[in-house]
C-alpha positions as CSV (number, residue, x, y, z in Angstrom):
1,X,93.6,74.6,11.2
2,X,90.3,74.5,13.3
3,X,88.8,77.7,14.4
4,X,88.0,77.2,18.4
5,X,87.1,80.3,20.2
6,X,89.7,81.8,23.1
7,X,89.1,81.5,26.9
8,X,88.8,85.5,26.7
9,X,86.0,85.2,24.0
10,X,84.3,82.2,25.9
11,X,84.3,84.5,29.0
12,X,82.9,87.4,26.7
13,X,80.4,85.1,25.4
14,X,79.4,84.4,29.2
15,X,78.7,87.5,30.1
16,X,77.0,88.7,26.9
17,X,74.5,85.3,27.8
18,X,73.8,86.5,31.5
19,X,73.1,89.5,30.1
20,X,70.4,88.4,28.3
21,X,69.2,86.0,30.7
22,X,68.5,88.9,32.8
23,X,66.9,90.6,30.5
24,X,64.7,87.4,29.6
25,X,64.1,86.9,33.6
26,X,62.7,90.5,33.9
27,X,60.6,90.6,30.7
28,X,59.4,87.0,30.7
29,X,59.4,85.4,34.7
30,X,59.7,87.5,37.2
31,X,56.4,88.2,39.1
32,X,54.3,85.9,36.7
33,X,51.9,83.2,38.4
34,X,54.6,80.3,37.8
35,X,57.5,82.7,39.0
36,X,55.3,82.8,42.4
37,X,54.3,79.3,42.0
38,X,57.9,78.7,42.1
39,X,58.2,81.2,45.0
40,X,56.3,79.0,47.1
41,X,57.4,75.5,46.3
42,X,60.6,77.1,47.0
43,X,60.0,77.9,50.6
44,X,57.2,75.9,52.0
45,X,58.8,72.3,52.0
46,X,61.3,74.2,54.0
47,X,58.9,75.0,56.5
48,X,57.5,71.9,56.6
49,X,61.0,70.4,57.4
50,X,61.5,72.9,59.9
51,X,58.7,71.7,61.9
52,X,59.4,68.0,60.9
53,X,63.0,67.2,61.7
54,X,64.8,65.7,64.4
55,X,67.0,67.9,65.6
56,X,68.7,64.8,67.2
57,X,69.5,63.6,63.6
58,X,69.7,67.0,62.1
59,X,73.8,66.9,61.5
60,X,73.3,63.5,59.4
61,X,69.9,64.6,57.7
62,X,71.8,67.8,56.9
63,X,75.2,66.5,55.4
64,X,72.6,63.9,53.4
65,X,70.7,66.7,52.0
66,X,73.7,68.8,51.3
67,X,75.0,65.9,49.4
68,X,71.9,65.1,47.5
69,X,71.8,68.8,46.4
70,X,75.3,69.0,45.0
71,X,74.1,65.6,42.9
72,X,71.1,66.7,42.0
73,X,72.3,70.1,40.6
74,X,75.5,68.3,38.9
75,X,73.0,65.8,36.8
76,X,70.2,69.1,36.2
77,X,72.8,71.0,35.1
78,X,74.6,68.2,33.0
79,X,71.0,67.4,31.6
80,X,70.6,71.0,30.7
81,X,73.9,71.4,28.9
82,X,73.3,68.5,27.0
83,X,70.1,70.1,26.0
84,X,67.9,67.0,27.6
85,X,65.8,69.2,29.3
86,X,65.6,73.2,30.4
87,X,62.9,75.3,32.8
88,X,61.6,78.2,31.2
89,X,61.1,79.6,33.7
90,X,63.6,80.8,36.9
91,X,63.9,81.7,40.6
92,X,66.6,83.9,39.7
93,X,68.1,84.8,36.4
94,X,71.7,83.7,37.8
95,X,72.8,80.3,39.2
96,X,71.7,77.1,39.2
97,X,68.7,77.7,36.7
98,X,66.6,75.0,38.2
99,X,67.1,76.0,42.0
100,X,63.9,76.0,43.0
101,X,63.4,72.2,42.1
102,X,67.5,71.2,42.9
103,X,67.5,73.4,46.5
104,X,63.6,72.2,47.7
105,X,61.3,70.2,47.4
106,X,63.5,67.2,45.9
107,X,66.0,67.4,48.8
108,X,63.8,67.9,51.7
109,X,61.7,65.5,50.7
110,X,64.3,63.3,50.4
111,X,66.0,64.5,53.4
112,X,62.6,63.2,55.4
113,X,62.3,60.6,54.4
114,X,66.0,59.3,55.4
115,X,64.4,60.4,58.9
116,X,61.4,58.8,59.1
117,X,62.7,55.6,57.5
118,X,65.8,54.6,59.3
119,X,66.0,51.2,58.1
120,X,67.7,50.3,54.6
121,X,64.6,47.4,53.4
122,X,62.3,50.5,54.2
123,X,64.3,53.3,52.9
124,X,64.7,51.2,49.7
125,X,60.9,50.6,49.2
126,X,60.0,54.6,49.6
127,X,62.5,55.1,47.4
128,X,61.5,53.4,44.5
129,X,57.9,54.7,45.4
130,X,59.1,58.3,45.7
131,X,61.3,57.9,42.4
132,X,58.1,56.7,40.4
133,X,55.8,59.6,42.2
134,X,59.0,61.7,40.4
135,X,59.0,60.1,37.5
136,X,55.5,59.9,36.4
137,X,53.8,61.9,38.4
138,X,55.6,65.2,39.5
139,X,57.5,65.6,36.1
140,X,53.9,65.4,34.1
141,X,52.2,68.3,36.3
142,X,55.6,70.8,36.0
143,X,55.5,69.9,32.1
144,X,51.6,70.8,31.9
145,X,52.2,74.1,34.3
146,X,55.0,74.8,31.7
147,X,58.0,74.9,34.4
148,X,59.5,71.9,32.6
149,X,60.1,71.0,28.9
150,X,61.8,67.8,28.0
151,X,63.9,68.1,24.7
152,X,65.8,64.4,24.4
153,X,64.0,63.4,27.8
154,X,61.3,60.7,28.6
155,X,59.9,60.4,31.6
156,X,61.1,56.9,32.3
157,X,64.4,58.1,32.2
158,X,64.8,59.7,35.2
159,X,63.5,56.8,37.1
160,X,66.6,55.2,37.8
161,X,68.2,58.6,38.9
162,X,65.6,59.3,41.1
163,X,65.5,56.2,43.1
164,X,69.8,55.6,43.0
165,X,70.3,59.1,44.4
166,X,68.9,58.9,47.7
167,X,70.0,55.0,48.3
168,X,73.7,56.5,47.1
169,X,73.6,59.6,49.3
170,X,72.5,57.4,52.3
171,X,75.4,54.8,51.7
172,X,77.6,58.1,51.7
173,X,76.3,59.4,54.7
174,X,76.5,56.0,56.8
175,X,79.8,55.5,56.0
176,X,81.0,59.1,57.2
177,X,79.4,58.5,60.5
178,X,79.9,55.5,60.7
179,X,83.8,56.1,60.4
180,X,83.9,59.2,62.6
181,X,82.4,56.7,65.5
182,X,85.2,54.5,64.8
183,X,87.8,57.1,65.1
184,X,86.3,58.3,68.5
């Protein structure tokens, strides 16, 4: 007979592990130059959203970026489990661990550029430039600030994700409004 540990023991091991992520967050992240540099690229694409959207197309850009971030933290989190990839540093020491990356700037850059290119040739085309900015760019600069360390990970891998991700989330989107017209 295998030994597999209880559901009681998994939740004990749970909390023992958020303990010590705590601990870890106080001691190791919070307040350091990356925890602020995380700070900030938390809240300023925010603010540069605020000032950028349409509010005309602010329920569709909103349901787009809420579905983008429920994607995007899925696959981090998936990635992380699997031990592709983890953030040594964190936001918060609870939660999503990547938040600051999952919650802003991916999604709100996303999110504008869904506004500013309405039409699917030109969506397509930023989207494969924005998923190799991602890929090759962006990833590079957060693994040499030391925010990001690839385990099983190459840079090239995430390529695909990042350009499928948007186009999927826009087909989404389209087809809920699209429907609700029809039902009107």
């Amino acid at each position: 007979m295998s030994y597999y540990p209880s559901d009681e023991q998994l939740a004990q091991m749970t909390k023992e592990l958020t303990q010590a992520r705590l601990e870890n967050w106080l001691a190791t992240d919070l307040l350091t130059w990356q925890w602020w540099f995380i700070v900030v690229t938390f809240i300023i694409p925010w603010i540069v959203f605020y000032y950028l959207a349409d509010r005309k197309q602010l329920p569709k850009i909103l349901l787009y970026g809420t579905l983008l971030i429920l994607l995007i933290i899925t696959l981090d989190l998936v990635g992380f489990e699997l031990g592709l990839w983890y953030y040594p540093f964190k936001l918060l020491p609870v939660g999503p661990l990547t938040g600051y990356i999952d919650l802003s700037p991916l999604p709100v850059i996303y999110m504008l550029e869904y506004q500013y290119f309405p039409r699917w040739k030109d969506f397509v085309k930023v989207s494969i430039v924005t998923g190799i900015v991602f890929s090759f760019c962006f990833e590079p600069i957060l693994i040499s600030l030391g925010l990001y360390i690839p385990i099983r990970w190459e840079h090239h891998y995430g390529l695909p994700f990042y350009i499928l991700m948007p186009i999927l989330m826009r087909g989404a989107v389209e087809k809920v409004f699209t429907s609700a017209k029809k039902q009107s």
